[in-house]
C-alpha positions in Angstrom: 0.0 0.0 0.0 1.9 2.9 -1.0 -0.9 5.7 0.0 -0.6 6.7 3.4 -3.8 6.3 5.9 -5.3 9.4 7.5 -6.4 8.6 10.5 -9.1 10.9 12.4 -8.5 9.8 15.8 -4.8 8.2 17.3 -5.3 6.7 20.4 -2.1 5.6 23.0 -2.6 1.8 24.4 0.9 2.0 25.5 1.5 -0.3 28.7 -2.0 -1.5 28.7 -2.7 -5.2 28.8 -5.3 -7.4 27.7 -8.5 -6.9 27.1 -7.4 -3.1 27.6 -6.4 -2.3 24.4 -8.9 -4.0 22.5 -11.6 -2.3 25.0 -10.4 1.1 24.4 -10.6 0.5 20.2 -13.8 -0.5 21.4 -15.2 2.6 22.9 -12.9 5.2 20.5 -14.4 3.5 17.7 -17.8 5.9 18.1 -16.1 9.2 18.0 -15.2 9.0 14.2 -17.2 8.9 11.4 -18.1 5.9 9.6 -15.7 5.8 7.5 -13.0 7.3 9.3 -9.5 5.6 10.8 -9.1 5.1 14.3 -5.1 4.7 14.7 -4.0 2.9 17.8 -1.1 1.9 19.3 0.0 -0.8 22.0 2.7 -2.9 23.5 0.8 -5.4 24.3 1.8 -8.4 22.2 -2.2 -10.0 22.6 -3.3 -6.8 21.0 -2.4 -8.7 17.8 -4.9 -11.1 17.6 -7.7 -8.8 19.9 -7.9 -6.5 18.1 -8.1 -7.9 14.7 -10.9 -10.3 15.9 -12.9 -7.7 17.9 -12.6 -5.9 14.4 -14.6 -9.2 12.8 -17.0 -9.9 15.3 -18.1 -6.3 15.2 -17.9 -5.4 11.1 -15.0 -3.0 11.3 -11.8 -3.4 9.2 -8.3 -3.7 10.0 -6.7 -1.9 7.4 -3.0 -1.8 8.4 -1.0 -3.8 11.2 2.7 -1.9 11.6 4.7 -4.1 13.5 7.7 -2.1 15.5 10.4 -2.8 17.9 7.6 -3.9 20.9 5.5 -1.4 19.1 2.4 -2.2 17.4 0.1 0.0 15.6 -3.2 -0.7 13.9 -5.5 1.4 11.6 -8.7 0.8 11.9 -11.6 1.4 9.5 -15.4 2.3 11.3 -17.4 0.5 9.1 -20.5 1.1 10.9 
């Protein structure tokens, strides 16, 4: 993917552990549009399959999964 992703809303799930990060995607999820990026990022190594399955189960979209140095950031698509 060589365009970027715009996210509206970043959100920090830094030192959070499970379910926290995927429970915070959860309720951030709202304040954007549908449509619109939520961009989070964790540390929590769990956050990797959370988050893409609370994505599923709930008909969002995972765009992009950036793995870092104990850094992972996901862009997520509000689909509805």
């Amino acid at each position: 993917m060589s365009e970027e992703i715009k996210p509206d809303l970043e959100i920090d799930l830094k030192g959070l552990l499970c379910p926290l990060p995927m429970v915070r995607v959860s309720q951030n999820i709202s304040k954007i549009p549908v449509g619109g990026v939520l961009k989070a990022v964790a540390t929590d190594p769990g956050s990797l399959a959370d988050i893409p399955s609370w994505a599923r189960t709930t008909g969002n979209e995972v765009l992009k999964t950036e793995k870092g140095d104990k850094l992972f950031t996901f862009y997520v698509k509000r689909v509805k």
